[in-house]
C-alpha positions in Angstrom: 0.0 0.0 0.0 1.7 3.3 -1.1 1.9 5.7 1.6 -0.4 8.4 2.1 1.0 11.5 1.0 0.0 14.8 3.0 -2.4 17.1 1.4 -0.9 20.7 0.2 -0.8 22.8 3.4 -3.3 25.6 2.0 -5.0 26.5 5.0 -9.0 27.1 4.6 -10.3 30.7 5.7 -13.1 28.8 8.1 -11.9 29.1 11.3 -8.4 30.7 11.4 -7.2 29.5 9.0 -6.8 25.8 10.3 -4.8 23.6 7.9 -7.2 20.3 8.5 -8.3 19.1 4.9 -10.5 16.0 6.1 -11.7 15.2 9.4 -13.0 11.5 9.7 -15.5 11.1 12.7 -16.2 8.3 14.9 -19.3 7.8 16.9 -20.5 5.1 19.0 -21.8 4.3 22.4 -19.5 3.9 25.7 -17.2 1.1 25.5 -17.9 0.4 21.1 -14.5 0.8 20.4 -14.1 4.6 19.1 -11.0 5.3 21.0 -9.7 1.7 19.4 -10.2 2.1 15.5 -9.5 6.1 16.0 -5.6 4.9 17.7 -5.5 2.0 14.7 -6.4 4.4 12.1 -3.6 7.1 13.2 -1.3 4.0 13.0 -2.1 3.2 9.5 -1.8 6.7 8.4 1.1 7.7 10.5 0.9 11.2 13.1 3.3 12.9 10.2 0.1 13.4 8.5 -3.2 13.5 11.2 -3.8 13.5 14.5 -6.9 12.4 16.9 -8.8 15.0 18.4 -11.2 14.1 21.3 -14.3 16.6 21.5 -14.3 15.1 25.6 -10.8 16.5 26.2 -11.7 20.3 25.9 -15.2 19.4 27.7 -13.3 17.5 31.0 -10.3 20.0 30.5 -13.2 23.3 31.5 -15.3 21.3 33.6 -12.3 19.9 35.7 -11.0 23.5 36.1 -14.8 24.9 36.6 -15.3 22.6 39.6 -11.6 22.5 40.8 -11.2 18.4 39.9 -8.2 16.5 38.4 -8.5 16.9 34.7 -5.7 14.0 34.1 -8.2 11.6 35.8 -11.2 12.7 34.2 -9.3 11.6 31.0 -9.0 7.9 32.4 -11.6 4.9 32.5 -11.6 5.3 36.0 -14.0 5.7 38.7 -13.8 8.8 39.3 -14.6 10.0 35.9 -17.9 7.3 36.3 -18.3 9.5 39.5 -18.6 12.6 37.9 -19.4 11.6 34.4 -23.9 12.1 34.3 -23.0 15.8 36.4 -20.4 16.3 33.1 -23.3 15.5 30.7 -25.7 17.9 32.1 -22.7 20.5 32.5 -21.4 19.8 28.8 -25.3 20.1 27.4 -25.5 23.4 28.8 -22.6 24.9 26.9 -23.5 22.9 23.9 -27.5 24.5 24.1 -25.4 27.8 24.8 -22.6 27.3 21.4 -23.1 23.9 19.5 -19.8 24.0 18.1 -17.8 25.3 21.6 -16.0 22.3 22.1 -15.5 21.2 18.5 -14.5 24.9 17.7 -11.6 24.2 20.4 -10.6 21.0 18.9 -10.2 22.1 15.6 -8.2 25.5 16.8 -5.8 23.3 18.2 -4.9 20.8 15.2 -2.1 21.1 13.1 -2.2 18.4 10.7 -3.8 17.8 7.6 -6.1 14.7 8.9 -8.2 15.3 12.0 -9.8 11.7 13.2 -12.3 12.8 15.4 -12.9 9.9 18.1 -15.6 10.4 20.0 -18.5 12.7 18.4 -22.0 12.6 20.4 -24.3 14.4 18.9 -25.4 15.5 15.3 -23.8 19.2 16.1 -20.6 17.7 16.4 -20.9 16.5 12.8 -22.3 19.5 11.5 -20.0 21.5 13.2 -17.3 19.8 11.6 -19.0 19.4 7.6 -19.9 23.5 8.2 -15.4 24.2 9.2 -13.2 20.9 7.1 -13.5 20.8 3.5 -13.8 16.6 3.5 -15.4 14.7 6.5 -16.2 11.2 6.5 -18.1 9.6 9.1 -17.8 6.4 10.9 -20.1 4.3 13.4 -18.6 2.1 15.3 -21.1 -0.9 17.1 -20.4 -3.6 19.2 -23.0 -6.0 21.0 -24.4 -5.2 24.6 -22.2 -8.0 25.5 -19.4 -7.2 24.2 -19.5 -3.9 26.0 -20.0 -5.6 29.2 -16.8 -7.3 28.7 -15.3 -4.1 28.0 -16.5 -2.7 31.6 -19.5 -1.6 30.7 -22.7 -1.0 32.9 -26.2 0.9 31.8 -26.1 4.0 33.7 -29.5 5.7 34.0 -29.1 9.4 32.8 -26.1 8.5 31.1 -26.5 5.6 28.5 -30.5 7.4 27.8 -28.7 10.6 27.0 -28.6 12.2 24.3 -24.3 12.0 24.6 -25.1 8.6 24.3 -28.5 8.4 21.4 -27.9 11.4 19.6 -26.5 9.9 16.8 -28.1 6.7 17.0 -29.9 7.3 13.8 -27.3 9.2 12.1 -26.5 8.2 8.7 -28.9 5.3 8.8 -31.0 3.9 6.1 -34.1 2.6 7.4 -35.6 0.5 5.1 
């Protein structure tokens, strides 16, 4: 397989001039695997040329300096993030209703490479956000079974797993036939 070969580096006017040419987004519930294929797929295209950019980080690094927690565990599968995780939703949803593209905005200000692989977008903002700021973006939904989940470490959480950080994009890009 010949290797991919950087796009030219002629930044797009959308949001300060970023240089990202194609984002590729991956959504999927808690424990699917997003963080998984978005690492694999930075291996196969090599961090010369793209980069992963989590919409959570910017999201846990504000609410962890809003309500004076440890942002570097917030970023683990840990209990403490479980701890703090549906309180994080509801904060999150507030500055989403507020500016649907606030944490996304941040995430793309801060990339640098030509490939952006998003690796966990939640909700149909985050994609539009996203189509509305990168020339190309592809999207990607990753599934696994309820079981396969649970051997992953994953519970149902009410207010958590029914929420639209979790649904919103159930549908998205669907056929129903």
């Amino acid at each position: 397989m010949a290797a991919l070969q950087p796009p030219p580096r002629v930044p797009h006017t959308h949001i300060d001039r970023n240089p990202v040419q194609l984002a590729i987004i991956f959504a999927g519930k808690r424990k699917s695997g997003k963080d998984y294929c978005s690492d694999r797929l930075l291996a196969l295209i090599g961090d010369e040329v793209a980069e992963i950019g989590r919409l959570s980080g910017p999201l846990k690094k504000a609410y962890a300096e809003e309500h004076d927690l440890d942002y570097a565990e917030l970023l683990t599968a840990s209990a403490y993030k479980e701890q703090h995780r549906a309180r994080m939703i509801t904060w999150g949803e507030e500055r989403r209703n507020a500016d649907a593209g606030f944490f996304a905005r941040k995430v793309l200000a801060a990339a640098s490479r030509p490939i952006l692989i998003i690796s966990d977008a939640r909700r149909p903002g985050d994609i539009a956000f996203f189509k509305d700021n990168v020339p190309k973006v592809v999207t990607v939904r990753v599934e696994a079974s309820q079981e396969t989940r649970k051997a992953r470490g994953w519970v149902f959480s009410t207010g958590v797993d029914d929420a639209e950080s979790e649904c919103g994009l159930d549908a998205y890009g669907k056929r129903i036939v």
